[in-house]
N, C-alpha and C positions, 0 to 999 in steps of 0.2 A: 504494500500500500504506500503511493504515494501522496506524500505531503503537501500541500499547496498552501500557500504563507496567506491569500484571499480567501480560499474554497474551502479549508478543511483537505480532506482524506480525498484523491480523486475518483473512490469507488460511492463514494457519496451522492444518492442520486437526488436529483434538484428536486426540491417541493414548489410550488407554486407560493407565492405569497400569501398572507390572509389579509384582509381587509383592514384589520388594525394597524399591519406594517405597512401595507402600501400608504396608509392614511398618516404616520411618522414620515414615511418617505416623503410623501408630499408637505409635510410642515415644514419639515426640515429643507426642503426646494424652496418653503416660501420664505420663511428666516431667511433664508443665504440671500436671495433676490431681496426681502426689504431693505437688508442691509447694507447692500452694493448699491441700492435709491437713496440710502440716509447718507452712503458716503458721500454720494451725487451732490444732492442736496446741501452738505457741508463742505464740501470744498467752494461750490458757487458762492455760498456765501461767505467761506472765507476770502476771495478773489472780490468779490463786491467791497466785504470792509478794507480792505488793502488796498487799493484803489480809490477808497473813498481817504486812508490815511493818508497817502500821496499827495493825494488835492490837498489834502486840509492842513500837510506841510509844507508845500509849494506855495499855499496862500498864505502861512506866516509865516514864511521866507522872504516873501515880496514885501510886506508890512513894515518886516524886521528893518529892512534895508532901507524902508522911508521914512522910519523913526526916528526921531531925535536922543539923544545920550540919555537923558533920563528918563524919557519912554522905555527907552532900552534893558537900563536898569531896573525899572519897575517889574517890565517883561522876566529877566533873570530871578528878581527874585518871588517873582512870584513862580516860576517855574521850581525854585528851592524847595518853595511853599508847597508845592501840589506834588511833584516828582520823589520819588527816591531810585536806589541803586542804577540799574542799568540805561535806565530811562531817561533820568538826570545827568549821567554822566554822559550819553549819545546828546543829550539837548545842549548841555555845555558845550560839547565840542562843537555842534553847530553853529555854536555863537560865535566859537572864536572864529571859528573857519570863515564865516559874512564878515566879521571883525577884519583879518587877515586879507578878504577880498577888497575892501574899499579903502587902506591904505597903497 
């Protein structure tokens, strides 16, 4: 008797399914499929909000740049105010980098 690492015994003769397994079978086809629609789903929307960050730091990029010094400052520290870690420190360097552009 041979072994089959899928089948069992290859002298094993196939049964027909019962209705309960077919009925797994098919839940289990619809799980996999909902789930491959929620992936769907979440990536659009994460490409929608990223896009929508873009804008909305390209528009206080532009802003930055027509500010006056203590607009500027105000901007910084309130970014201090509201940011922390990684967040704050990518914002900082933005500033210096427009900073570093208009000298």
């Amino acid at each position: 008797m041979e072994e089959s690492p899928l089948f069992g015994t290859s002298e094993e003769p196939t049964r027909p399914l019962t209705t309960s397994e077919k009925r797994a079978i098919k839940i289990n086809q619809l799980k996999a499929r909902l789930q491959k629609e929620q992936a769907k789903l979440t990536a659009v929307a994460r490409k929608e909000r990223n896009g929508q960050l873009i804008a909305l730091g390209v528009l206080m990029e532009e802003l930055y740049k027509h500010w006056d010094r203590t607009k500027r400052l105000e901007f910084a520290s309130l970014a201090g105010k509201t940011l922390s870690g990684r967040n704050l420190d990518r914002v900082l360097g933005a500033f210096k980098r427009l900073e570093g552009e208009e000298e």
